[in-house]
GUPA-174194 format. One record per residue (C-alpha): chain; x, y, z. Coordinates in steps of 0.2 Angstrom, whole numbers, plus 5000, padded with zeros to 4 digits. Example, Ala and Ser with C-alpha at 12.3 -4.5 7.8 and 13.67 -1.06 7.14 Angstrom:
% GUPA-174194
> lose:u:v:w
> A:5062:4978:5039
> A:5068:4995:5036
% end
This chain:
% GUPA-174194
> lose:u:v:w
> A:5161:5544:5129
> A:5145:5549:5141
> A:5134:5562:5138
> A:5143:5572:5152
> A:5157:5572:5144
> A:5150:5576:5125
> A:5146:5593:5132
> A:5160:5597:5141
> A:5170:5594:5127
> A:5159:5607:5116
> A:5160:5622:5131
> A:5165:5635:5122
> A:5161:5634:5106
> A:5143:5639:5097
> A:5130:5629:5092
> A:5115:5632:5081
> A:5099:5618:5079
> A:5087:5619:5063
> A:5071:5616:5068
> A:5063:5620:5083
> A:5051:5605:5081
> A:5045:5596:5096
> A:5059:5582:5094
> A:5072:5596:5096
> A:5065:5607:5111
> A:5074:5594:5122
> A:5089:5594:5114
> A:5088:5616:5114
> A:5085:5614:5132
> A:5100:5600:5135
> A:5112:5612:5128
> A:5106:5628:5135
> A:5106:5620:5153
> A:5124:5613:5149
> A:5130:5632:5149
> A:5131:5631:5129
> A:5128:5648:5117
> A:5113:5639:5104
> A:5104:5646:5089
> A:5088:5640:5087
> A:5083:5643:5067
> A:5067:5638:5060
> A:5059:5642:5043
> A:5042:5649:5053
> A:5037:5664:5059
> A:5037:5670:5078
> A:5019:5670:5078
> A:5019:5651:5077
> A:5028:5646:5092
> A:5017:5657:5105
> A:5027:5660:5122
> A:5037:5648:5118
> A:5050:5660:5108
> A:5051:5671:5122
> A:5054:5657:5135
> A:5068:5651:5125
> A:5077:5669:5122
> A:5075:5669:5143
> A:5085:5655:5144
> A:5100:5662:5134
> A:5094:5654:5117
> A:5095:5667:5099
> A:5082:5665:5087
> A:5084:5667:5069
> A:5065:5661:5062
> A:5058:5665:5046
> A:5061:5662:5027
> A:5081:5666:5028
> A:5084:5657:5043
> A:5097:5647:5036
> A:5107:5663:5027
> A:5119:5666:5041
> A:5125:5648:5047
> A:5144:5651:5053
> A:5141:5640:5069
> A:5155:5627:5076
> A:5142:5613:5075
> A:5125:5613:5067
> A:5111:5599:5074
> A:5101:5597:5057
> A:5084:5593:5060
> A:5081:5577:5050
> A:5070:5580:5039
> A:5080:5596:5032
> A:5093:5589:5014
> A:5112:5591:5020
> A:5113:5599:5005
> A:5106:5615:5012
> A:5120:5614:5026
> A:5135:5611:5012
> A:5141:5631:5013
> A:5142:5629:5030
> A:5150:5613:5030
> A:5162:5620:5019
> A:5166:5636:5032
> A:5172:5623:5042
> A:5155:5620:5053
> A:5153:5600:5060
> A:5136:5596:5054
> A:5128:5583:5066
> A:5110:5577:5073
> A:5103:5572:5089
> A:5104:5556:5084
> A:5122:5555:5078
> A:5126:5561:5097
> A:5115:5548:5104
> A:5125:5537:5094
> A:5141:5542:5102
> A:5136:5541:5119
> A:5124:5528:5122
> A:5131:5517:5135
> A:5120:5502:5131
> A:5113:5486:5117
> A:5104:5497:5103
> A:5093:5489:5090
> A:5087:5500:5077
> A:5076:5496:5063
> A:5072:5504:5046
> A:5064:5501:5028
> A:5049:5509:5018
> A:5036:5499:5027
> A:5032:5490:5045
> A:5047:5501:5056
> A:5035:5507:5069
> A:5026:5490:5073
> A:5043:5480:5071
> A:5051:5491:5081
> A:5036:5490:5093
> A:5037:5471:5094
> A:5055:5472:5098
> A:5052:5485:5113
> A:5039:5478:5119
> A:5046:5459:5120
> A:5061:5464:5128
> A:5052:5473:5143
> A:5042:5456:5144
> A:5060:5449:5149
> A:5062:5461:5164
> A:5073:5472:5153
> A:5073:5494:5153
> A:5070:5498:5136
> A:5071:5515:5129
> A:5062:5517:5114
> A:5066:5532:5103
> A:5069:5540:5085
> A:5055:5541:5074
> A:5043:5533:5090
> A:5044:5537:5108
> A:5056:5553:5110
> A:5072:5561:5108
> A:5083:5549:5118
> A:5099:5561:5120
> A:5094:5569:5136
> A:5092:5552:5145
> A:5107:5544:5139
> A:5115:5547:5157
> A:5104:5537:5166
> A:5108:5524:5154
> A:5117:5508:5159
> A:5125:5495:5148
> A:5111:5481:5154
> A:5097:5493:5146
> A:5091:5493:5128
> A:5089:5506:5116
> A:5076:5500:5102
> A:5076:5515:5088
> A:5066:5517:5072
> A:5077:5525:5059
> A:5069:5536:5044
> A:5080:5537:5029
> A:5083:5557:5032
> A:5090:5554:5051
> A:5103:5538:5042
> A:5108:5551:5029
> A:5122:5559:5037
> A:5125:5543:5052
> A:5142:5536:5052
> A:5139:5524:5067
> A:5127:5508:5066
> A:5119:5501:5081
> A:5124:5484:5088
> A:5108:5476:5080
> A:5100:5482:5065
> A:5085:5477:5055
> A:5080:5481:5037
> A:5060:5478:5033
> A:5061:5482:5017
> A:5063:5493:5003
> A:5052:5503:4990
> A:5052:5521:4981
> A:5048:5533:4996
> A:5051:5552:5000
> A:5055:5554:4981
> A:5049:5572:4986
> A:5064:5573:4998
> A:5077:5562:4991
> A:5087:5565:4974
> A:5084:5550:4968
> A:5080:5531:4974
> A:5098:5528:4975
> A:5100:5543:4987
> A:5085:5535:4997
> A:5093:5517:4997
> A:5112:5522:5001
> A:5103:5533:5016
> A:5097:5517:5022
> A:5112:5507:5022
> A:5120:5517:5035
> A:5109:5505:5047
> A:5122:5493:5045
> A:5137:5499:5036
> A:5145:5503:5051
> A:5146:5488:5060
> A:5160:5478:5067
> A:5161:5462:5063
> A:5150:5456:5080
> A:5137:5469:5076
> A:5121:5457:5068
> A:5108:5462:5053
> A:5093:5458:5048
> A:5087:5457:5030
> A:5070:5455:5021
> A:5077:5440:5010
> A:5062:5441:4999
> A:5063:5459:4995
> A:5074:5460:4980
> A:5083:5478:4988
> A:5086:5472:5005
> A:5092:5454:5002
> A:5105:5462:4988
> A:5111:5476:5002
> A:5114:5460:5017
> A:5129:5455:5003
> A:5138:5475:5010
> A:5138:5468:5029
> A:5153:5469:5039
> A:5145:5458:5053
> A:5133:5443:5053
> A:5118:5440:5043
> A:5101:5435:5050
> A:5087:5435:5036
> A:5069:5434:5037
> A:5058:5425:5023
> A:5041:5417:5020
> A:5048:5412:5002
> A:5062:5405:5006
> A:5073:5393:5021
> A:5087:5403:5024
> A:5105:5395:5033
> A:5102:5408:5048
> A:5087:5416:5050
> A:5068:5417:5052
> A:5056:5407:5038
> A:5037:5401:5036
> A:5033:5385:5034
> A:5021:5378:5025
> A:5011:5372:5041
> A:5012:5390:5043
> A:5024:5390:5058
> A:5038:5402:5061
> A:5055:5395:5062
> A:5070:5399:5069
> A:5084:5390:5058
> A:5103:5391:5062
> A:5114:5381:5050
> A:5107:5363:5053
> A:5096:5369:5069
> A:5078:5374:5067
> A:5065:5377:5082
> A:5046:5383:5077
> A:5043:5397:5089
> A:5023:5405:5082
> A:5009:5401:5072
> A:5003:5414:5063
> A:4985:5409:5069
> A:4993:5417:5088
> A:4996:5432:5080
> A:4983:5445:5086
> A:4987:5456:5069
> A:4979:5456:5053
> A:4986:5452:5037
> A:5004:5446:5029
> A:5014:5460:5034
> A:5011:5458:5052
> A:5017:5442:5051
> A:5034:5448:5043
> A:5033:5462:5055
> A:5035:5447:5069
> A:5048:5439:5057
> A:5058:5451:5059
> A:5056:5456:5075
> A:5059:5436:5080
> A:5076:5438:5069
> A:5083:5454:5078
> A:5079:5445:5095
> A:5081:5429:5094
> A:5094:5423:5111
> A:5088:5438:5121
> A:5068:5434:5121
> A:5062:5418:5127
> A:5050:5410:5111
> A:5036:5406:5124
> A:5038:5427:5129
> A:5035:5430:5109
> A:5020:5416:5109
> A:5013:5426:5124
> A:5015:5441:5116
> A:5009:5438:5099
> A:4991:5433:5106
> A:4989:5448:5116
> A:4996:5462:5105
> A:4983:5474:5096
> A:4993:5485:5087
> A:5000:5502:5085
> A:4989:5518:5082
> A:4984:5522:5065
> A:4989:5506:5056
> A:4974:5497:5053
> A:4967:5503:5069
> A:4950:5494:5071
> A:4941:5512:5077
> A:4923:5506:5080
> A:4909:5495:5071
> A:4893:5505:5068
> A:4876:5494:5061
> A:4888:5480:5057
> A:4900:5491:5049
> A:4918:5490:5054
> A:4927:5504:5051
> A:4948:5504:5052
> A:4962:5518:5051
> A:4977:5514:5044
> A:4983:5532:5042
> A:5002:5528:5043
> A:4998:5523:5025
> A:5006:5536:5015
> A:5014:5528:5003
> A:5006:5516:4987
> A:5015:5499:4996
> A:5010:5501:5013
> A:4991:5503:5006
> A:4993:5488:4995
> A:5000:5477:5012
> A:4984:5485:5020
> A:4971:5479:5007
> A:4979:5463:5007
> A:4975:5460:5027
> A:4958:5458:5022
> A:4951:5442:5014
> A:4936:5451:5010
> A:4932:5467:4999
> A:4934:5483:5006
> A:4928:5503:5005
> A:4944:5511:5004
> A:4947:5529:5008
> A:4963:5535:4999
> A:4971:5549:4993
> A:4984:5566:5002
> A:4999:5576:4996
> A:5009:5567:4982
> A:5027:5562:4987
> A:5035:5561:4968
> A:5030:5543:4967
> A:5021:5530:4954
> A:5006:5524:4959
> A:5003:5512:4943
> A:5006:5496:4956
> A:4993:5503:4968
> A:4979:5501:4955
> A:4977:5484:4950
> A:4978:5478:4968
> A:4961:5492:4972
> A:4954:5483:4958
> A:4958:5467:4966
> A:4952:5470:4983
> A:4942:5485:4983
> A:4921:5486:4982
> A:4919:5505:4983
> A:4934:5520:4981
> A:4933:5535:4988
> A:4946:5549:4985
> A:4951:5562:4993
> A:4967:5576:4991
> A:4981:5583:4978
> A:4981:5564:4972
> A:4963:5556:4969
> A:4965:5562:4952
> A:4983:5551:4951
> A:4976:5535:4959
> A:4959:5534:4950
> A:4969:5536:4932
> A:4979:5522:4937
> A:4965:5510:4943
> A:4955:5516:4927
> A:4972:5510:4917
> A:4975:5494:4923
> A:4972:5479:4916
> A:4958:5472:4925
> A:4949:5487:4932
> A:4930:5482:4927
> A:4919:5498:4932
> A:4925:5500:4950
> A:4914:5512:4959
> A:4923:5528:4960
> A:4919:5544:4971
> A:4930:5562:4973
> A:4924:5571:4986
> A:4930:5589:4992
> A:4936:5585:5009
> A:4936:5570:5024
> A:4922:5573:5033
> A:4913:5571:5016
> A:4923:5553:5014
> A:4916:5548:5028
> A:4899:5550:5027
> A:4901:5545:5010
> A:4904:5528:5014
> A:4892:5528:5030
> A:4879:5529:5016
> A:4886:5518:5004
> A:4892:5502:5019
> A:4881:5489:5023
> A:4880:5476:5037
> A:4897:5466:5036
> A:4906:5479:5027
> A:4923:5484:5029
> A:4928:5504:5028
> A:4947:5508:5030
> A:4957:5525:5027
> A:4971:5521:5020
> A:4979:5535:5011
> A:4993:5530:5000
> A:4999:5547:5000
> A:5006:5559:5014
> A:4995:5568:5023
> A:5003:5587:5023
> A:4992:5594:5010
> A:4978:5597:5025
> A:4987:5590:5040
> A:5003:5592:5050
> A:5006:5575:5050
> A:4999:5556:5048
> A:4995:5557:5065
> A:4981:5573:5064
> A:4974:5565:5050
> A:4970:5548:5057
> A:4965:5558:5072
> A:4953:5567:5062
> A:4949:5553:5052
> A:4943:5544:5072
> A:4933:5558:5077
> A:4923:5560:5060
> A:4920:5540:5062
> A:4913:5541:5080
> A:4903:5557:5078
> A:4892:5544:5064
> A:4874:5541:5072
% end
């Protein structure tokens, strides 16, 4: 089915989207241009969207905003925003409303090769990687989901030689019942315990990535991630894994050498050091791993070296912002969970000043603290959870009188360890926590966190 199609087939009958978010403005206008009666609900006021609420209702649209704006869903289909629980939508559901996503539709009608990658840690640079390797080979690529933007509305001009790369949250898998043709699993960890029930909620939302394969569709696994290489055992189609542990029968490995390796049953090609890779730290290197896995006969291994020695990375993960009196000073903002701060602190061979600390998600940070004591000189805390990490680096076994400061607000955090760095030191923000305590979102926060650091004399 094209996209065309889709909405002719849903003429006729009322629609209502939650959430009138930037990602779902598009899909708000799609509908409304295809002749379509829409309901736009959001949980905020009509202060907070400005003209844009009257430019809406001009085009047809019906507002419901405020704190009830999910009392009077009755609508033939309901686009949940991804972020909103389906439990919210289970009255509705059961008054006989379809309750989809503008991803689920995407899904439907995308006429072309999608790749979508999930897990708790590396989607956006993985997924990067992936994109940005296959334009290399002369392909259109469209890159969408948690990265890019909402795809649905270009899904016409889509043709089945193009390429759709996807990153996938764990709240837009919840309620997907197709998987794309190739799908890639980073890993998994406790994350958006906040949102989720439970961890078992958060990985069975993550399976979707590949439960709905055919048997030609491919996966790829983290092998050495105990969650991921026990979920590749539920695959309806082929298995690829990636490893630096291990030499899997198909799949991507380390050697000792350092050399990444392709290995197909008794075949094995070495396609990158890990010296050619631009990015710091392990996890970049499982980032290409996996990457390399998902497009391994559709990207040429000297396009990857090429690549690889070129590629600097993806805003706000350790972002090198500027160096100052010998001083280098990193954002890694994207951080806001305890294990994507630990990969971070592991990138660097030497010790660090580490700026941590945001809105608390629901989840342990007794992990996080002895690798702070491990590779951290001066800690600087900031947020609803400084309290949380500083009791569990003062509790772990080997703290030793780490230097600890709390400070009020960012701007303080920052000149805080402009007075405390000296020449060679290393400063990175790196929250371990979510950033919607003073921020709408990682990305205002590492923004903010820039500015303070170039603003320093």
């Amino acid at each position: 089915m094209r996209l065309r199609e889709y909405l002719e087939s849903i003429k006729g009958k009322t629609v209502a989207v939650i959430g009138i978010g930037v990602s779902n403005r598009p899909l708000i206008t799609l509908l409304l241009d295809a002749g379509i009666q829409v309901t736009a609900c959001d949980k905020r006021e009509r202060e907070a969207f400005g003209p844009l609420a009257a430019e809406l209702e001009g085009k047809g649209c019906r507002l419901i905003l405020g704190a009830d704006y999910l009392d009077h869903l009755d609508q033939d289909i309901i686009f949940r925003t991804p972020g909103l629980h389906p439990k919210f939508l289970e009255k509705a559901k059961e008054r006989g409303s379809e309750i989809t996503s503008e991803m689920e539709i995407f899904f439907k009608v995308c006429p072309c090769t999608t790749i979508a990658v999930t897990g708790s840690d590396g989607k956006t640079t993985t997924t990067t990687i992936i994109s940005e390797l296959l334009k290399q080979m002369g392909k259109r690529v469209y890159v969408g989901g948690n990265i890019g933007h909402p795809l649905l509305s270009e899904a016409e001009e889509m043709g089945p030689e193009d390429y759709a790369v996807l990153e996938l949250s764990s709240f837009q898998l919840m309620t997907m019942s197709q998987s794309p043709d190739i799908a890639v699993l980073t890993n998994l960890a406790p994350n958006h315990l906040d949102v989720h029930t439970d961890m078992a909620e958060y990985v069975a939302a993550k399976e979707h990535i590949f439960l709905h394969q055919s048997g030609e569709g491919k996966a790829v696994f983290n092998w050495d991630n105990e969650i991921t290489r026990e979920l590749s055992y539920k695959a309806p189609g082929k298995v690829y894994y990636f490893t630096r542990k291990s030499v899997p029968e198909r799949g991507v490995y380390l050697r000792k050498d350092q050399t990444i390796c392709v290995r197909d049953g008794e075949r094995e090609r070495a396609v990158l050091r890990t010296s050619d890779i631009l990015l710091p730290g392990v996890h970049n290197v499982e980032n290409y791993m996996a990457a390399i896995a998902a497009v391994d006969g559709l990207v040429s291994d000297e396009v990857i070296r090429r690549f690889a020695k070129s590629f600097g990375g993806v805003e706000h993960r350790i972002e090198l912002v500027r160096r100052l009196h010998g001083v280098s000073y990193y954002n890694d903002a994207i951080a806001s969970s305890p294990s994507r701060t630990i990969a971070c602190l592991r990138s660097f061979p030497e010790k660090i000043i580490l700026l941590a600390g945001g809105k608390d998600k629901g989840i342990r940070y007794d992990a996080l603290g002895p690798e702070i004591n491990d590779h951290v000189k001066r800690l600087i805390l900031c947020g609803a959870t400084a309290g949380v990490i500083r009791q569990a680096v003062e509790q772990a076994n080997n703290y030793a009188g780490l230097p600890i400061t709390e400070v009020a607000d960012w701007k303080i955090a920052v000149e805080t360890a402009y007075r405390e760095a000296k020449e060679g030191d290393i400063v990175v923000m790196s929250p371990a926590s979510t950033s919607f305590d003073r921020f709408a979102n990682f990305m205002e926060k590492g923004k903010v966190y820039k500015e303070l650091v170039n603003a320093l004399e």
